[in-house]
N, CA, C and O atoms as CSV, one atom per row, in Angstrom:
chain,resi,resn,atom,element,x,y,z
A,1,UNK,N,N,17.872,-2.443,-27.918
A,1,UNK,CA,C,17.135,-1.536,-27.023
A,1,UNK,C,C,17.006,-0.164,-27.663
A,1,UNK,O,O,17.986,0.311,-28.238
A,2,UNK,N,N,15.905,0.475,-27.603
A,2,UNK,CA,C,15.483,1.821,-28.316
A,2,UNK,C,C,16.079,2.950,-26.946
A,2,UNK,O,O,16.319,2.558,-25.804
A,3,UNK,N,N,16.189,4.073,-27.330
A,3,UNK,CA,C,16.483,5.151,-26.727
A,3,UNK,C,C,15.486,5.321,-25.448
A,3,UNK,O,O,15.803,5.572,-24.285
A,4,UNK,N,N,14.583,5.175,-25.833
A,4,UNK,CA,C,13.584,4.773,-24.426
A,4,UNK,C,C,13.682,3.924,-23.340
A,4,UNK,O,O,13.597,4.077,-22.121
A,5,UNK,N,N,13.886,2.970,-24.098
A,5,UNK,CA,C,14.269,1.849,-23.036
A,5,UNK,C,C,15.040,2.152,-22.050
A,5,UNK,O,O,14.944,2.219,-20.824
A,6,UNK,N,N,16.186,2.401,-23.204
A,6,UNK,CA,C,17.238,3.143,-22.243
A,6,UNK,C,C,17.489,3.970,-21.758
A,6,UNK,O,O,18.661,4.090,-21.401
A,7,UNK,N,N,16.750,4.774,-21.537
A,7,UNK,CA,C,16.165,6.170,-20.460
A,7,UNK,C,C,15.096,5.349,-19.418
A,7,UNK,O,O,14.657,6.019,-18.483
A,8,UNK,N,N,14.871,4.620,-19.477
A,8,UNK,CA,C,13.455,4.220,-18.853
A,8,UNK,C,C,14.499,3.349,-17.490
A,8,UNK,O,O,14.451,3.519,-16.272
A,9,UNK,N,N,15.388,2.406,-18.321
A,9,UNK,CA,C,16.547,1.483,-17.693
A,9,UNK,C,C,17.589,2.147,-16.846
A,9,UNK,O,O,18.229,1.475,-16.037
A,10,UNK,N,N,17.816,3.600,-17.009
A,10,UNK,CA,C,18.922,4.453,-16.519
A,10,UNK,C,C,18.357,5.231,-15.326
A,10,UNK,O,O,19.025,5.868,-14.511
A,11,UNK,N,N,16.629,5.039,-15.352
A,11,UNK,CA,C,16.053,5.812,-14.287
A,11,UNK,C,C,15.665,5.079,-13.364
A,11,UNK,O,O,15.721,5.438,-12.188
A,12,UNK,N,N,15.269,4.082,-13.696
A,12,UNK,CA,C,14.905,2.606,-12.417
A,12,UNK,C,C,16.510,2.457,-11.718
A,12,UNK,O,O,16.704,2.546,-10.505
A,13,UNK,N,N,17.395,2.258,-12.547
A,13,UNK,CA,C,19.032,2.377,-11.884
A,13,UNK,C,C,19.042,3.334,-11.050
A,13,UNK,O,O,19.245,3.170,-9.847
A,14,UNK,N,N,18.876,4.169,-11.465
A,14,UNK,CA,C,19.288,5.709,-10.614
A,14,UNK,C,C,18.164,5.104,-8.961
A,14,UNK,O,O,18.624,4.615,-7.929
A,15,UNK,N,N,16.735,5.374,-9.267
A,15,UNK,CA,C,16.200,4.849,-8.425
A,15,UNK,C,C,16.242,3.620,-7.344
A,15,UNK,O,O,15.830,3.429,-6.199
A,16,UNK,N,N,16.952,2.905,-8.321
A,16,UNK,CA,C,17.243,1.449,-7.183
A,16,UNK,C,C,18.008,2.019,-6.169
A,16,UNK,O,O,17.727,2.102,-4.974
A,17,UNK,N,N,19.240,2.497,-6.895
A,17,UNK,CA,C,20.639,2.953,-6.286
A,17,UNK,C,C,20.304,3.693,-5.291
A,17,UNK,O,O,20.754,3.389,-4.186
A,18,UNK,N,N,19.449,4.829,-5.421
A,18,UNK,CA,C,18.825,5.875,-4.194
A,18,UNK,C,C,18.564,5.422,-3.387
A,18,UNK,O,O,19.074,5.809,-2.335
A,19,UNK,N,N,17.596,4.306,-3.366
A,19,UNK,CA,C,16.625,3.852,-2.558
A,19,UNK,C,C,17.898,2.774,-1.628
A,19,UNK,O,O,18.256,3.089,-0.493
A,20,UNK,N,N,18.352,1.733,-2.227
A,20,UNK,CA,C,19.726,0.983,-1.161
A,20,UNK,C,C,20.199,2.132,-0.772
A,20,UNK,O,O,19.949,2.280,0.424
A,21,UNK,N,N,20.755,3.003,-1.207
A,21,UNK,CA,C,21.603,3.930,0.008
A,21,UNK,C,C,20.921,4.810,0.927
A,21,UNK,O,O,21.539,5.315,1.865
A,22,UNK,N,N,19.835,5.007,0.753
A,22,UNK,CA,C,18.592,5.510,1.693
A,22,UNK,C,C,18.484,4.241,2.883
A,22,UNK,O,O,18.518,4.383,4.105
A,23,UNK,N,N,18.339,2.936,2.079
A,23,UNK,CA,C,18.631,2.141,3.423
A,23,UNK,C,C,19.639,2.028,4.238
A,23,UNK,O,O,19.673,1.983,5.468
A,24,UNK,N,N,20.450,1.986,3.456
A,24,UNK,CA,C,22.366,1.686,4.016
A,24,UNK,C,C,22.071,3.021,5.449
A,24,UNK,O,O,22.015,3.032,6.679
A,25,UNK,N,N,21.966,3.890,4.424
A,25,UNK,CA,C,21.821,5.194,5.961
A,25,UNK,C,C,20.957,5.060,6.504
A,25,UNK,O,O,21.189,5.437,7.652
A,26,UNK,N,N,19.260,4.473,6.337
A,26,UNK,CA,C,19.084,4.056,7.925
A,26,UNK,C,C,19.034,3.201,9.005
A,26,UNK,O,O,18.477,3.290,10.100
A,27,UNK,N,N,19.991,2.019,8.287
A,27,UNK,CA,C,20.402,1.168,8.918
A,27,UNK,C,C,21.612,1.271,9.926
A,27,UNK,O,O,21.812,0.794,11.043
A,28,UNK,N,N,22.360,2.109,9.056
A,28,UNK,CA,C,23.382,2.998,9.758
A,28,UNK,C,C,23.397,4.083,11.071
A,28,UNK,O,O,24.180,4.203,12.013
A,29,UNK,N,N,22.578,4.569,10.816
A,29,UNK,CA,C,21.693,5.526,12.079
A,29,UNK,C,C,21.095,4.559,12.739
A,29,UNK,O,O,21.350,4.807,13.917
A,30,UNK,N,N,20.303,3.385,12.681
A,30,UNK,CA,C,20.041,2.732,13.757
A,30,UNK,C,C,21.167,2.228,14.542
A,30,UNK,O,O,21.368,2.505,15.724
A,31,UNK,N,N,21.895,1.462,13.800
A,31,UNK,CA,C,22.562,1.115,14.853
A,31,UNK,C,C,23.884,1.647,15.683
A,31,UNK,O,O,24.445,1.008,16.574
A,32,UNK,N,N,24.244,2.885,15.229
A,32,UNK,CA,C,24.585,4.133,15.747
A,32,UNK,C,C,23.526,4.474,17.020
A,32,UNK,O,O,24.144,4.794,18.035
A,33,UNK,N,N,22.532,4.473,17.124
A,33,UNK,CA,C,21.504,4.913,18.111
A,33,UNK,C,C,21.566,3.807,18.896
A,33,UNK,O,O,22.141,4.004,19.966
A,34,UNK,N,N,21.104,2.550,18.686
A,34,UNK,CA,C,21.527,1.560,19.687
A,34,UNK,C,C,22.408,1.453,20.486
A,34,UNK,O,O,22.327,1.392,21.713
A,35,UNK,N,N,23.769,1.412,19.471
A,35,UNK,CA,C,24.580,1.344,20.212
A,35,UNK,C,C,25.246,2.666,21.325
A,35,UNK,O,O,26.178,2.420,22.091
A,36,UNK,N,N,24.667,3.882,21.252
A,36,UNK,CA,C,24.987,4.618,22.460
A,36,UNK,C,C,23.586,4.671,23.149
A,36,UNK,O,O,23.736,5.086,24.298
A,37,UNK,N,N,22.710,4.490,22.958
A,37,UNK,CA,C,21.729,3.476,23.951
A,37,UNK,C,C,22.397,2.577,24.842
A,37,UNK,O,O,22.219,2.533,26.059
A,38,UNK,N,N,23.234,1.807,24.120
A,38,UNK,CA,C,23.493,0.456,24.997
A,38,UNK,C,C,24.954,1.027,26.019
A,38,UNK,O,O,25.223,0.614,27.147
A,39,UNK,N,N,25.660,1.975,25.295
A,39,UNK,CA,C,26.476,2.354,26.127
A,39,UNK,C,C,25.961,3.391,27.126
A,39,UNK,O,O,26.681,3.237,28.113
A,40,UNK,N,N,25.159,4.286,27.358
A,40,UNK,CA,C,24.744,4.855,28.400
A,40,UNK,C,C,24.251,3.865,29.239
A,40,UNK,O,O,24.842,3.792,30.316
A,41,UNK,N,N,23.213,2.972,29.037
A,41,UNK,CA,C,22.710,2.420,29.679
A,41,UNK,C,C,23.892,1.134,31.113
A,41,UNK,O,O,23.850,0.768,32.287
A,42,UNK,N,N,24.758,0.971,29.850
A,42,UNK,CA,C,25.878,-0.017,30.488
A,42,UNK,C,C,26.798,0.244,31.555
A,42,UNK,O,O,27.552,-0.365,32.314
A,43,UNK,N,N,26.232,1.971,31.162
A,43,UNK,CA,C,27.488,2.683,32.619
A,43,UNK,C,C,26.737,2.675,34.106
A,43,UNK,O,O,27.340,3.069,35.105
């Protein structure tokens, strides 16, 4: 692999990585929101 590559390979990484933990947190906030949705509602 040339020096490029591997700048090219280290930035799609970086990017993947961002992007799953961008989901993780708003998957996380959803169901944080649901669930005191579901508890107001339950009282």
């Amino acid at each position: 692999m040339t020096a490029r590559a591997m700048l090219w390979a280290a930035m799609l990484g970086m990017l993947a990585i961002r992007s799953v933990v961008l989901q993780a947190a708003v998957v996380l906030t959803m169901a944080l929101l649901v669930f005191a949705v579901e508890r107001t509602f339950v009282r």
